[in-house]
N, C-alpha and C positions, 0 to 999 in steps of 0.2 A: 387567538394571540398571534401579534405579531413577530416572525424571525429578526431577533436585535441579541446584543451583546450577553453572555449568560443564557442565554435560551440552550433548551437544546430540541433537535431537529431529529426528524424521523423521516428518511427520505427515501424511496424506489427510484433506483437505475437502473437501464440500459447502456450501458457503453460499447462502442464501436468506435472502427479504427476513421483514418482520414479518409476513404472511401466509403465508409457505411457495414464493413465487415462486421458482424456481430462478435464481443471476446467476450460480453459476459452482461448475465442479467441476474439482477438481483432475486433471490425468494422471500426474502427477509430484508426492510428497510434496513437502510444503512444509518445509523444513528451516532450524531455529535455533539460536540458540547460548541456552539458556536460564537465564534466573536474574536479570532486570531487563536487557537487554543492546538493548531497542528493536528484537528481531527481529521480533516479533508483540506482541498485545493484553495486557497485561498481565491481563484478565479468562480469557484462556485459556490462559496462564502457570497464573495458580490454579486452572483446574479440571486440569488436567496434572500438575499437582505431584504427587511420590509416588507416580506409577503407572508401569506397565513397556509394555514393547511389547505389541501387542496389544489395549491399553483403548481402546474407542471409549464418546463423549461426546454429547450433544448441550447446547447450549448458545445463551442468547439476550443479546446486546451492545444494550441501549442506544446510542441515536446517543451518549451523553456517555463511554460505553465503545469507540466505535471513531471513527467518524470526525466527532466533532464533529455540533453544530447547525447546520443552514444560516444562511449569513450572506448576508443581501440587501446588505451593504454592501462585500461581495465581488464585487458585478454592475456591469460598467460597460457604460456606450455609449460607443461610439470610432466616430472618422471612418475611414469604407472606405478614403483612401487612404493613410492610415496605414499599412497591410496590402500584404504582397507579392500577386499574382496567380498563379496563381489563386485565388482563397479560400474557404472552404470549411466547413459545420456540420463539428465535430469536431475540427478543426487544432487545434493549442495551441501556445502561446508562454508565454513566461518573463517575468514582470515584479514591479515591486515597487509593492504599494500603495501609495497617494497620501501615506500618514498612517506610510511604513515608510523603509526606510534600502535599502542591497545585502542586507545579513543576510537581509532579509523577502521574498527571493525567493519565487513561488508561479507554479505551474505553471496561467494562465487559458485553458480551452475555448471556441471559440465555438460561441455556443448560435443566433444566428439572423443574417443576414446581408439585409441592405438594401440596396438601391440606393446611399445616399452613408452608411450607418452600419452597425455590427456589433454584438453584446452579444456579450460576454465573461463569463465566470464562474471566478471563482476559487476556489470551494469543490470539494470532494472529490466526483466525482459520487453517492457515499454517504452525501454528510451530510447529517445529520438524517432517520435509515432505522434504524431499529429489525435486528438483521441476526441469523439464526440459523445457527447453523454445526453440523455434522452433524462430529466428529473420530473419527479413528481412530491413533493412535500404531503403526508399523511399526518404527521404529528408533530407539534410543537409545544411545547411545557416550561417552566421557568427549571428551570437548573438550580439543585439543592446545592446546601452550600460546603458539603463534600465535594460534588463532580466538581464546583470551581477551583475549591483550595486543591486535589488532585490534577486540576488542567485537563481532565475528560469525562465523557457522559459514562455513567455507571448501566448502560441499557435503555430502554424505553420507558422503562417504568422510575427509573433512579438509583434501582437496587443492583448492588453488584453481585453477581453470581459469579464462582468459581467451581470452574471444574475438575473434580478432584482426581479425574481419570484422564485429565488430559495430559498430555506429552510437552512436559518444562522445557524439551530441547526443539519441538518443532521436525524433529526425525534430522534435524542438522546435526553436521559431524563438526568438530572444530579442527581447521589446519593451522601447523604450527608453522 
């Protein structure tokens, strides 16, 4: 079967940076509901089109094809006790920028942590990263007509699994 609209895709990646740095390889195909549906990059959407299982790709994203340009007005200093204890590089909490509503929720990292302040960062930690992705297509199936009317692939097989021990908040904290 060919990869077209409604299909959905079962894909292995490799991705690295604009030098060839390794950030991550798949164990598990990454699996979408394809045809504009905001599973994946729509630049890998296009080179997928048309092909059957088995085609493997290689391919380079622009930061303005995946995660955006970095935005320094993304970066805040906040007071340390603003912040639960213990705290820590890495944590991340839920907040809305200064210049946003509830809609403009963004998930900010801390990036370094002070005595009475913390910097915070609300950019994607891939923005503005050039990113090359290594694909290989293993599975293609026609998309039931749940995964369409929900706008995503319910897994490889169709079926949606939930897991009932997993963590609703993601270990993210919300800032107010």
């Amino acid at each position: 079967m060919k990869i077209a609209k409604n299909t959905v895709v079962s894909v292995g990646y490799k991705l690295s940076d604009g030098q060839g740095n390794l950030i991550e390889e798949s164990d598990e195909p990454m699996v979408y509901l394809h045809g504009g549906y905001d599973g994946t990059f729509p630049k890998i959407e296009e080179a997928l089109d048309g092909h059957e299982a088995g085609f493997e790709t290689e391919l380079q994203l622009e930061p303005e094809d995946a995660f955006g340009d970095y935005d320094a007005e993304l970066v805040k200093v906040e007071a340390r006790d603003r912040f639960p204890e213990p705290l820590e590089v890495g944590m991340q909490f839920e907040g809305v920028p200064e210049d946003g509503d509830e809609d403009d929720s963004i998930i900010y990292t801390v990036t370094d942590v002070a005595e009475d302040k913390i910097v915070l960062d609300g950019n994607h930690p891939l923005a503005g990263m050039a990113l090359r992705f290594s694909l290989k297509v293993s599975d293609v199936r026609e998309a039931t007509a749940d995964e369409i009317e929900h706008g995503h692939a319910h897994g490889a097989s169709g079926v949606e699994v939930v897991d009932e021990d997993e963590d609703d908040d993601n270990g993210r904290h919300t800032l107010h």
